[in-house]
C-alpha positions in Angstrom: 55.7 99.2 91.9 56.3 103.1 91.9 59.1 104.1 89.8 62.5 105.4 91.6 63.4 108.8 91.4 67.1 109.6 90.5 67.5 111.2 94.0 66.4 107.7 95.6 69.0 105.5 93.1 71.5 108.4 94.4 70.8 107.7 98.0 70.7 103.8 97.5 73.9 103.9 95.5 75.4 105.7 98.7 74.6 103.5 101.2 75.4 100.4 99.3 78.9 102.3 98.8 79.2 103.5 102.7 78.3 99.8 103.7 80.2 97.8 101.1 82.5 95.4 103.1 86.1 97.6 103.7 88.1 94.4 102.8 86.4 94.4 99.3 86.7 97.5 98.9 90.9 97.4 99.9 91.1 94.4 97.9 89.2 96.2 94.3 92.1 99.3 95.4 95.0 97.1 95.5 93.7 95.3 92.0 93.6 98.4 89.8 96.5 99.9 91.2 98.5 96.7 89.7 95.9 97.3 86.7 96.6 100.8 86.0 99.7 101.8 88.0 102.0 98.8 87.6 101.4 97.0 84.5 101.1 99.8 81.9 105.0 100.4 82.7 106.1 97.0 81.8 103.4 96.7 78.5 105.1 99.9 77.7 108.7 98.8 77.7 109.6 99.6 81.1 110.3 98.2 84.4 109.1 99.3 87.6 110.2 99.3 90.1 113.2 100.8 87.9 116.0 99.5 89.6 115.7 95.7 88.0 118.5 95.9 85.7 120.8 97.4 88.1 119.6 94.8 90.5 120.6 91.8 87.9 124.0 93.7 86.5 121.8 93.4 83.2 122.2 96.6 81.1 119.5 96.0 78.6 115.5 95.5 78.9 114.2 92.8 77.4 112.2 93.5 74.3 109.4 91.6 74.8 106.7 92.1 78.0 107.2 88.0 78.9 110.9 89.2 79.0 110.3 92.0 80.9 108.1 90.0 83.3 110.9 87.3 84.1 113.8 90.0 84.6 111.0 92.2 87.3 110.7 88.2 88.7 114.2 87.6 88.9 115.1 91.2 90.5 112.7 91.0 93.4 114.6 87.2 94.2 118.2 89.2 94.2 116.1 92.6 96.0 114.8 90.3 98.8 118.5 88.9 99.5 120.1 91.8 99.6 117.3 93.4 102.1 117.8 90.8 104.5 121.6 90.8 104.2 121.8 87.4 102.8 125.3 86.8 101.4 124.5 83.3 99.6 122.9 83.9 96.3 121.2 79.8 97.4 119.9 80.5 99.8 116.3 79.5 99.0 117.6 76.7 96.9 116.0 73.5 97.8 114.0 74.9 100.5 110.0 75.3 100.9 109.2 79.1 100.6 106.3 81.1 101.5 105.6 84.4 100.1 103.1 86.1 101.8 101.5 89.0 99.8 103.3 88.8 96.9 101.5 90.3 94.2 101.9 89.8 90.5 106.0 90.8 91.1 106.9 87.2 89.9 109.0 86.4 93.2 107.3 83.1 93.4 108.1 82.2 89.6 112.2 83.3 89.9 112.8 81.7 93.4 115.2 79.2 93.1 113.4 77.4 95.6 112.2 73.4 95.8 108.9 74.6 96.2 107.5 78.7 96.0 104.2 78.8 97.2 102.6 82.5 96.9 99.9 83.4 98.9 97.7 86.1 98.0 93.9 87.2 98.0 94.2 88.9 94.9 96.0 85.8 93.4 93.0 84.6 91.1 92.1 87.9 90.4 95.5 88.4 89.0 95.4 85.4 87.0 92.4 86.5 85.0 93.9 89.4 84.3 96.6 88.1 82.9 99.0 89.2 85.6 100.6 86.3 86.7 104.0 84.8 84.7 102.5 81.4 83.0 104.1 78.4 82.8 106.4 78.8 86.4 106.7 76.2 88.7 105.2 78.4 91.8 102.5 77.8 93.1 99.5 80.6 94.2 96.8 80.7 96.6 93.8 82.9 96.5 93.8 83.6 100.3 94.3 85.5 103.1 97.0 84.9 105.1 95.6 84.5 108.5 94.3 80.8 107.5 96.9 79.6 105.3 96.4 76.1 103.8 99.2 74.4 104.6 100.4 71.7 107.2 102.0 72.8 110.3 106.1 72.8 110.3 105.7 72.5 106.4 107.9 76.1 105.3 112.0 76.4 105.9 111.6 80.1 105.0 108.0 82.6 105.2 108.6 86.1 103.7 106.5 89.2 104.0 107.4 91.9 102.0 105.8 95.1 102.7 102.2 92.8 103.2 101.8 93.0 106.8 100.2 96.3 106.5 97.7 95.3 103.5 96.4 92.0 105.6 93.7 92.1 107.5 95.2 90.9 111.2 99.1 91.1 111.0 99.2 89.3 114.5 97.3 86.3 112.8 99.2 86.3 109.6 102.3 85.8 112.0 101.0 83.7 113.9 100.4 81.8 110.8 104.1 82.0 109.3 105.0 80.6 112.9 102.7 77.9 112.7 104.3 76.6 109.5 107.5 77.1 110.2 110.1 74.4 110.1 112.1 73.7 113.1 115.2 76.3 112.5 113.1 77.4 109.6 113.5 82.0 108.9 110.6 84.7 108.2 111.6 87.5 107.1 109.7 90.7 107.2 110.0 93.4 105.7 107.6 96.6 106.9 107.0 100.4 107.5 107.1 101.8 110.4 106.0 105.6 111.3 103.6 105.6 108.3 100.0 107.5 108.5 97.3 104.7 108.0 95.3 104.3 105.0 92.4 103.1 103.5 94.3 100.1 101.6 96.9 99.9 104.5 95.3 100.3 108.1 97.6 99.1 110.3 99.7 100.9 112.3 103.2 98.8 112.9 106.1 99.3 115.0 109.2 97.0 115.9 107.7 96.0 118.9 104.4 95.2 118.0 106.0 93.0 114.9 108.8 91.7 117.2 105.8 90.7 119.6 104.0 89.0 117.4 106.7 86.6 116.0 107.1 85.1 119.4 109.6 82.6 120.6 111.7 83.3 117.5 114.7 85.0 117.5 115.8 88.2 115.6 118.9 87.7 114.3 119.4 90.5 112.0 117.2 94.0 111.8 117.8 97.3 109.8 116.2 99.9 109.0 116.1 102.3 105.9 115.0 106.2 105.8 113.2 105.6 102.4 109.6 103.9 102.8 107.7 101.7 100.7 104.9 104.0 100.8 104.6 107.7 101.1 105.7 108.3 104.9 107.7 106.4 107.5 110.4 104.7 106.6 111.0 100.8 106.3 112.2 97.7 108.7 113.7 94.3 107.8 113.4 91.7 110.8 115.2 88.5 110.4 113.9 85.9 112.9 114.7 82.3 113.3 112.3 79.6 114.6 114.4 77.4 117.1 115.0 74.2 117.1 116.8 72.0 114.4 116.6 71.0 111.1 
C-alpha cells in the first residue's frame, strides 16, 4: 500500500471533520465548555454562576468543592422558583420532576422533590468526568429529550431551563414534556428569544413558536427579562398548565 502524503492525511482529516455528525460535534462543545469554562471556577473556590450565595442568603462559600457543588445545587432550586414566580418555597416537594437539559448544575440532586429525574445526553459523559454530585437521590438519563423514557402522565412538573435551544427538535422535546405530563401537571420553560443562532444552539425561538408547541396547555404566567442567557436576545419564562385534574 503506497504511503500517505501529509497533504492527503490533511485532506482526509478535513473531510472527516466537515462530515462529522453536527450533533456530535454540539454535544463534544457543550462537554468542554462544562470541562474548561464551568468547573475550573468551582475547583478554584468559586461559584458560578456568582450569584449562589446571594441566591441562598448564605454569606460564605463553602470551603471544600463538594461544598461548593451542593450550595451551586441548591441555588439553581431557589433561581428556578423565583424565575417562574413561584411564592411556595414546596413547591416541588412530593412531586415527580423532570428536568430537561440540566447539566451538571446539581438541580436534580437539591430538588426537594419525591422523585428528580434529570435528563440529559451529556449525562454519562458528565458522570465520568466526575461532574455530577454523588451520592443524591436524582436520578439521570443519558438521552435526548425528544424520546424520553418514561410512561405517559408519569411527571407533575417538566422544566426546561435555557435547553430548548441546545436540543435537537424543540417541537418534539415539547411534545415530549406534554406527553408525560400529569393531568393539572406544569412545564416550565425558560428560553431566549431574539438570539443569533449558533453552532451549539441552532434554533431560532420565539413566544409563539414555544407557545405553539406546548399545545392545549395553558400559559398562566410569562415574563420576560432584557438580560439573555447567552450573548444576544434576551430571555422568556412561560408557565403552562396541562388541564385536567389531579
Amino acid at each position: 500500500m503506497p504511503s500517505l502524503t501529509l497533504r492527503s492525511v490533511r485532506t482526509r482529516l478535513a473531510l472527516r471533520h466537515r462530515f462529522r455528525d453536527p450533533i456530535a460535534v454540539k454535544n463534544d462543545a457543550q462537554l468542554r465548555w462544562w470541562l474548561e469554562q464551568w468547573d475550573p471556577v468551582l475547583r478554584a473556590g468559586g461559584l458560578n454562576p456568582p450569584d449562589a450565595l446571594a441566591l441562598l442568603g448564605e454569606t460564605e462559600i463553602a470551603p471544600t468543592y463538594a461544598g461548593r457543588r451542593r450550595q451551586q445545587a441548591r441555588a439553581e432550586v431557589v433561581r428556578v422558583l423565583g424565575e417562574a414566580a413561584i411564592d411556595d418555597p414546596a413547591f416541588f416537594a412530593g412531586k415527580v420532576v423532570v428536568d430537561i437539559g440540566p447539566g451538571p448544575l446539581g438541580f436534580p440532586d437539591a430538588c426537594p422533590a419525591r422523585v428528580c429525574i434529570g435528563v440529559d445526553p451529556l449525562a454519562e459523559r458528565f458522570a465520568r468526568h466526575g461532574l455530577l454530585l454523588p451520592g443524591t437521590p436524582a436520578v439521570y438519563l443519558s438521552t435526548g429529550a425528544e424520546q424520553i423514557p418514561l410512561v405517559s402522565a408519569t411527571a407533575d412538573v417538566v422544566l426546561a431551563r435555557n435547553s430548548l435551544d441546545y436540543v435537537d427538535d424543540p417541537e418534539q422535546v415539547l411534545r415530549e414534556a406534554r406527553r408525560i405530563l400529569r393531568p393539572a401537571g406544569t412545564v416550565i420553560v425558560l428560553f431566549d428569544v431574539d438570539s443569533a443562532p449558533a453552532p451549539g444552539e441552532p434554533h431560532v425561538l420565539t413566544v409563539p413558536r414555544v407557545r405553539a408547541a406546548l399545545g392545549d396547555l395553558t400559559i398562566i404566567r410569562e415574563h420576560s427579562w432584557d438580560q439573555p442567557f447567552g450573548h444576544d436576545g434576551h430571555r422568556v419564562v412561560l408557565v403552562a398548565r396541562a388541564p385536567g385534574r389531579r
